[in-house]
N, C-alpha and C positions, 0 to 999 in steps of 0.2 A: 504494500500500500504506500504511495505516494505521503511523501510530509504534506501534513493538510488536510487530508482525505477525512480520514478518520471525525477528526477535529468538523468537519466541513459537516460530514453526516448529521453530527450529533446537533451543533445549532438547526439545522434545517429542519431535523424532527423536534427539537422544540419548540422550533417559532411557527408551527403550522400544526402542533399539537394541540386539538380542542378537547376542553373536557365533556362530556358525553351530554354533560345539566346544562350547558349552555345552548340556546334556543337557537336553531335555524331560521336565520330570517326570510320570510315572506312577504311580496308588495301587501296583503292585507294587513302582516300586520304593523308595516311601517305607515298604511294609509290611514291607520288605527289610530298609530300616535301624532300622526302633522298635525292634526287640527288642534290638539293637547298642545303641542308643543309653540303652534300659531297663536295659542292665547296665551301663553307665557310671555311671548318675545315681544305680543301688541302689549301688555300687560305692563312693560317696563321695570318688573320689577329687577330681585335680584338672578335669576336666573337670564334676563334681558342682559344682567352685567356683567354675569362669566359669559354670556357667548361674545358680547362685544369687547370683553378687554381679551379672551383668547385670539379674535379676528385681526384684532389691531397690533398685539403684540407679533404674529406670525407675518403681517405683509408690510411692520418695520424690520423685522429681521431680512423679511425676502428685498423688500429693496433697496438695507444696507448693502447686501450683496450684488447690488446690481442684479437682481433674477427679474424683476422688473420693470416693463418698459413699455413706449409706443407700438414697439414692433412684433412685440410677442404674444406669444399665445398660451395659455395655461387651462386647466381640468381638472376640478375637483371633482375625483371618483368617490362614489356614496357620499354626494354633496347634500343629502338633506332637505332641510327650507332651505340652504342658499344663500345664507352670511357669506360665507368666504368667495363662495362664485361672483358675490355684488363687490364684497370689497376688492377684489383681484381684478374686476375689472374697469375698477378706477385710476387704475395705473398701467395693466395690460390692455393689447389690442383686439383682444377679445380672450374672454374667459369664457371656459364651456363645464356643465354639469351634468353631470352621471349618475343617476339614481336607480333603482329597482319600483319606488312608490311614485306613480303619476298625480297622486295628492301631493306630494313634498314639493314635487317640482313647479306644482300648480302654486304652490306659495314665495318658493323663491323667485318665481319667476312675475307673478306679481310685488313683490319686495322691490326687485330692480326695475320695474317700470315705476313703483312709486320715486326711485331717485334719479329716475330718467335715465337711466344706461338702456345703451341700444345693442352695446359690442356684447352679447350676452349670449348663448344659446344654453337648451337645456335636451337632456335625449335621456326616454324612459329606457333602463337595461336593465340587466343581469348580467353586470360585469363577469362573474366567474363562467357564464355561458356564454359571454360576448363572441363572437369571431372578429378578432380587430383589422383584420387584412381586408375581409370580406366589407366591413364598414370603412373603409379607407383611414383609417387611425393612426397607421403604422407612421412613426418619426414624425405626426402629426403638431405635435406640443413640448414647446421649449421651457413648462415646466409641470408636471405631473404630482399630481396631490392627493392623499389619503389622511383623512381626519378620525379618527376613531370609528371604525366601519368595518364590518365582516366582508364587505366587497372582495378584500383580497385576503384568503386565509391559508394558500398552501404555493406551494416554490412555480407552479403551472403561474398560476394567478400574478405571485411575483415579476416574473419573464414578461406576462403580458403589458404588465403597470409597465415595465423598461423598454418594451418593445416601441411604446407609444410617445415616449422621449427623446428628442431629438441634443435635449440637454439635460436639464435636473429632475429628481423624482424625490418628493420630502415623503413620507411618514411621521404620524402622531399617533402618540398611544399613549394610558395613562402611565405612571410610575409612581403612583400612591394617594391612594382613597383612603379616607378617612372620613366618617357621614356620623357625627354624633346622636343623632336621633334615629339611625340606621337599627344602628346598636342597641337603641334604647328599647326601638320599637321590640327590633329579634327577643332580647330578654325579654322585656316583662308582658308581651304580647304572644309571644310564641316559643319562652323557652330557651330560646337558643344562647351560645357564648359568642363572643364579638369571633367573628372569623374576616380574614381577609375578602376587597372587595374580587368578585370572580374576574375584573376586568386590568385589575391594580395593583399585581404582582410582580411587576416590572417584567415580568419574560418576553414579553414582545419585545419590546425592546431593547435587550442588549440579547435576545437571541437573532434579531436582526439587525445590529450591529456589528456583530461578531458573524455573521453571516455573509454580508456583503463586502467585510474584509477581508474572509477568507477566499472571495471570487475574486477579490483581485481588487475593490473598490477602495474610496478614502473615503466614508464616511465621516461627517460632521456631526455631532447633536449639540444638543443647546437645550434647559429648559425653560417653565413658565408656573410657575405656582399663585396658587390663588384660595386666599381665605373668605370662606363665608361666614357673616354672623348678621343671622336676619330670625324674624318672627313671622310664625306661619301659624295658621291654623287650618281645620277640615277638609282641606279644598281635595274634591273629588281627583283630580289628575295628580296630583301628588301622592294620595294614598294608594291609587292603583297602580303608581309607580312601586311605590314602596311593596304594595301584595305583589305583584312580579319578581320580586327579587325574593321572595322566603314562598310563592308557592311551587310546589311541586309536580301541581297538574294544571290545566287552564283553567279544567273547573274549580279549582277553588280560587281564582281571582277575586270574583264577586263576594264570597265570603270572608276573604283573609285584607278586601278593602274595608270593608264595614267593619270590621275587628278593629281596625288600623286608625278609622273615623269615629269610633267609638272611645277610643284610648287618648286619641288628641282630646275629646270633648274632656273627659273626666281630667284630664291633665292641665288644662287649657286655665290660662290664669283671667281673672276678670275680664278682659280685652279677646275673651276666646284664643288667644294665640299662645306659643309653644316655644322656646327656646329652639333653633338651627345652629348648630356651626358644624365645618365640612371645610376640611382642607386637602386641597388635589393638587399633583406635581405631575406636570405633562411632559414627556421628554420629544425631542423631535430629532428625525434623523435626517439626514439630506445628504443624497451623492450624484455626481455626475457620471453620468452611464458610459459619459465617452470617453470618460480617465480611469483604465483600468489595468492593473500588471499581472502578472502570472505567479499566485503564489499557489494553491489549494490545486492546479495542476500541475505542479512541478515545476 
């Protein structure tokens, strides 16, 4: 076996390793959550202010580096509603969006006609069944973008995200969750000990770090952390967030939200509302596809 080999294997099965409990996403049920998610962001609250300080902090980093410009063209694959497609294309020459949910796109895509961007486009897919050749894709976009997204989950998937880069491809993924009310609710609502979040174990990312080293790349990361301390109380989309993450069948969503809206109330101080705090550390990778040396093959 070649120096590297070995080494090369073992990150690629971890960073494309899912655990079995974690949900395969479907357009229903990302079209499930747009509209939850669309009253958050009109909502302004603080969830309005992690997507907007994560948006802003990734395309000052991007265009310290000069990654963008008039002349360029960028794609956020499982772009979501569409923050970062809007804001990338306030600087890029046109920004384009990849979703699986035709609800998500229907929102970003009105988002960016509310700020008057025109350089925009947006295309319903299934990136991991995409055929990118077939859709004229290939070397299409001089910079390639994934924000927390199942889009791309196994080394196939990878290749394709690179294939579509004529220059840079970033990655984001969390590298530590922390949800104090998460905690709170598991224990005394359900029993459970505080466990790590399923998304927030840092393996993504330094198993794809160490990944695209061992091809030959120079990856860059960089992070972004962000504290929350906000008061919440019952609000349906929040608790059915929260019974998502401690049920274990779909059917018991409906009942482990009422559980969840039930526990806020009795908890809930004169003003109805709950103590939040939640602090996340996002890591991001970023390499250029067309700087690469030969180590992992000899």
């Amino acid at each position: 076996m070649q120096p590297g080999k070995k080494e090369l294997s073992y990150f690629q099965d971890l960073w494309q390793y899912r655990n079995e409990s974690e949900f395969i996403p479907t357009p229903q049920m990302w079209n499930d959550r747009a509209d939850a998610w669309e009253r958050q962001l009109q909502a302004g609250g603080e969830y309005f202010r992690q997507i907007e300080g994560r948006v802003t902090y990734l395309a000052d980093c991007l265009k310290k580096r000069g990654l963008l410009g008039p002349e360029s063209r960028a794609v956020d694959v499982g772009c979501g509603p569409g923050r970062f497609v809007a804001e990338l294309a306030k600087t890029a020459g046109h920004s384009a969006g990849i979703d699986l949910s035709p609800r998500m796109l229907e929102h970003g895509a009105a988002y960016a006609r509310s700020l008057g961007l025109a350089n925009v486009s947006y295309h319903v897919c299934d990136f991991r069944k995409a055929d990118i050749k077939a859709m004229g894709w290939e070397k299409q976009f001089d910079l390639v973008i994934t924000n927390i997204t199942e889009a791309v989950q196994n080394i196939e998937d990878l290749e394709k995200l690179m294939a579509m880069s004529r220059g840079y491809c970033l990655n984001s993924s969390f590298v530590h969750w922390r949800d104090e009310l998460e905690e709170e609710i598991g224990a005394q609502v359900f029993g459970l000990e505080p466990r790590p979040h399923p998304l927030a174990d840092g393996r993504l990312f330094y198993a794809l770090f160490n990944l695209l080293w061992l091809k030959g790349y120079y990856p860059e990361t960089f992070f972004h952390k962000q504290i929350t301390e906000d008061r919440v109380g019952p609000d349906e989309d929040m608790c059915r967030y929260y019974a998502q993450l401690f049920a274990e069948d779909k059917v018991d969503v409906a009942s482990h939200t009422q559980r969840i809206k039930d526990y806020i109330c009795r908890q809930a101080a004169a003003d109805g509302m709950v103590p939040l705090r939640s602090e996340r550390y996002f890591g991001y990778v970023l390499w250029d596809v067309r700087d690469k040396a030969c180590r992992a093959e000899g």
